[in-house]
N, C-alpha and C positions, 0 to 999 in steps of 0.2 A: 504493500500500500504506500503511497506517495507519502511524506515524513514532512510535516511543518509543525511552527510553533503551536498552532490550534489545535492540532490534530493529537493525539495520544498515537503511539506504536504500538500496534495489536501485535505483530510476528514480522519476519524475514520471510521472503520469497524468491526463490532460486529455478533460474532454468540454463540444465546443462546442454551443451549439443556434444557430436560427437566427434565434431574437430572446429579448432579456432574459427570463429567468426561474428561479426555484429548484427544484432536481432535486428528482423525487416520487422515494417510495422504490421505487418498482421502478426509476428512474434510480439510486439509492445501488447495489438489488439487485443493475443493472449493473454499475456500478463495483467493488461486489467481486469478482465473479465474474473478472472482468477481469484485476483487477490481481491477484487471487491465480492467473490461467492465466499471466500472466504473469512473477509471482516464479518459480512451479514451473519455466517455458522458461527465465530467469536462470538462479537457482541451479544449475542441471542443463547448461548449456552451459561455464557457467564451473567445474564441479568435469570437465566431459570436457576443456577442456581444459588444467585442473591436471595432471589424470592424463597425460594426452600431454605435457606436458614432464618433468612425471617421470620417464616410462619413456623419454622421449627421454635426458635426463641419464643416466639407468643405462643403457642401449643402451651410452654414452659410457665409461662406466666399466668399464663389462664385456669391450668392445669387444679380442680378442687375449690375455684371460685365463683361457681356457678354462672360463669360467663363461655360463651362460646364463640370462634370464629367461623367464615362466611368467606363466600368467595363468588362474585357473578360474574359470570362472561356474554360480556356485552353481545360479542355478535351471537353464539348461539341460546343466550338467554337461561342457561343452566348455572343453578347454584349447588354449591359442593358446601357442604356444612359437616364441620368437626361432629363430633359423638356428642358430646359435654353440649353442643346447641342443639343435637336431638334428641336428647332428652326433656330442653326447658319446654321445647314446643312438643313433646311427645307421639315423634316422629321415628319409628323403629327405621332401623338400618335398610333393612328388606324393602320396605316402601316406595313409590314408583319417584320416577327421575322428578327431582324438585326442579321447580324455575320461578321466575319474578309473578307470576302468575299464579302459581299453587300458593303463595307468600302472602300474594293482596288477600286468596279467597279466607283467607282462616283469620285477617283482623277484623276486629272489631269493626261494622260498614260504617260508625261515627269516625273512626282514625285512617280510613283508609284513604279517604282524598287526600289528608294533609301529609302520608306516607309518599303518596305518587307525587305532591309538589316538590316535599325534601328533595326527592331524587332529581327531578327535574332542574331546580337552584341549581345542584350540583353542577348537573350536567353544563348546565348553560355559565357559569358563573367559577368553575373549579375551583368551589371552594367544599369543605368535607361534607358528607353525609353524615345530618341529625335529626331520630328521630325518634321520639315515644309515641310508643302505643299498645293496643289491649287486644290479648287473642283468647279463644273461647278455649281452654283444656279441652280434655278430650272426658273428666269429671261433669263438667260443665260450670265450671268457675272460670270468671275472669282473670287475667293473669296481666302486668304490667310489664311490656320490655324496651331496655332502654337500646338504640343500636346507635351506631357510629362506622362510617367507611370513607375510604378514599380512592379516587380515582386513579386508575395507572393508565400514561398514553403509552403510545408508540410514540418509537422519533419524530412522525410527522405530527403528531399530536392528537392523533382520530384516537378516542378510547380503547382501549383494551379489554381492562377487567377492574372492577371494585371489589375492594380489600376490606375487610373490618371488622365488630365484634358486636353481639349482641349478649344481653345480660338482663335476670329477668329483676328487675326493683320491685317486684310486687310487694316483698314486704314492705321496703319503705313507705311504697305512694300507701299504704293502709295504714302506717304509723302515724303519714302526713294528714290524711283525711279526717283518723282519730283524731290527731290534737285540732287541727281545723274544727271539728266538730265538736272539741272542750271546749275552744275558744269563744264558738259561737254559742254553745251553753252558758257560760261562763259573762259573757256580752251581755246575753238575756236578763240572767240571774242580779247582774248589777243594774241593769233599767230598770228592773221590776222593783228593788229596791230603793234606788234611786225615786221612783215613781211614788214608790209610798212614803218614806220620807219624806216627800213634796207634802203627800196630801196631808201626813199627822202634822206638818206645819201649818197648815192651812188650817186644818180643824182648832188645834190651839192657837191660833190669832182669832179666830172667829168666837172661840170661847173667850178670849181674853178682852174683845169684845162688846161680848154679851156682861161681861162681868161689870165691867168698864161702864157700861150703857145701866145697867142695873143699880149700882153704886149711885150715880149722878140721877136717878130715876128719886132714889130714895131720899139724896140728899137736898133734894127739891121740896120734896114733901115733908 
């Protein structure tokens, strides 16, 4: 491959003959053809296996925390999902090929617009994939999960595949709701109070009042 300051050096490229002489251009013709099949087989081995230690390190990280990772492929529209995320949506192994599709029909139909916009932003905007929402168990309880992904281009920058993790907060968002729901207990409790202590002030100035009007009644008389 041609060697400049912009360029990184993938490999060396050699062609012998089999006696002294200088390459015609269709020997050059060769040689690029060559060494650009060969940058594209480089670059493209060595970003598959960037990505496998990646997702090998998050396997690691996620591993026992009830969070699982996701993987979609933009053009064939299949998602490949960790174990640890088939479980939160209780989705057995065996079960037919997942995609963006089987994903929407099992949210919640209230969170499922605001699912297809997240991605959408993304898409249009490249900035990450966020979003919560509610999928029905298979008990038939609600269930809260939080996801996050990011997009990966190609060098020309057409999309590839989105990377990232989902994880279910159910308990939380029910801790959240509960104290949401003290709070507004709680709100109530002191207007209602509030409220009456208004009124025993009221009744005691009206008696004091009455007293007041009583007294000067008498001392008339």
């Amino acid at each position: 491959a041609n060697e400049s300051s912009q360029t990184p050096v993938l490999g060396t490229f050699a062609l012998y003959f089999r006696s002294p002489c200088l390459p015609t251009p269709q020997h050059r013709e060769l040689i690029e053809m060559a060494t650009q099949t060969a940058a594209i087989a480089i670059v493209h081995t060595r970003e598959n296996e960037a990505l496998m230690k990646s997702e090998e390190r998050l396997r690691l990280a996620t591993a026992g925390g009830n969070l699982g990772i996701w993987e979609w492929d933009v053009n064939s529209g299949r998602l490949t999902w960790s174990d640890d995320l088939r479980t939160i949506f209780d989705w057995p192994e065996s079960s037919e090929k997942l995609t963006l599709q089987k994903l929407l029909d099992v949210i919640y139909p209230h969170d499922r617009g605001m699912v297809e916009a997240a991605i959408k932003h993304a898409f249009a905007t490249g900035a990450d994939y966020d979003a919560e929402y509610r999928i029905r168990g298979n008990d038939g309880s609600l269930r809260w999960i939080a996801s996050h992904g990011r997009i990966q281009r190609r060098p020309d920058g057409s999309p590839l595949r989105m990377l990232g993790i989902a994880r279910d907060i159910t308990e939380h968002e029910e801790a959240d709701q509960q104290l949401q729901a003290a709070n507004a207990a709680l709100a109530q409790e002191l207007e209602e109070k509030a409220r009456t202590e208004k009124e025993i002030r009221a009744l005691s100035d009206r008696l004091l009042t009455a007293q007041e009007e009583e007294r000067t009644r008498i001392a008339r008389e």
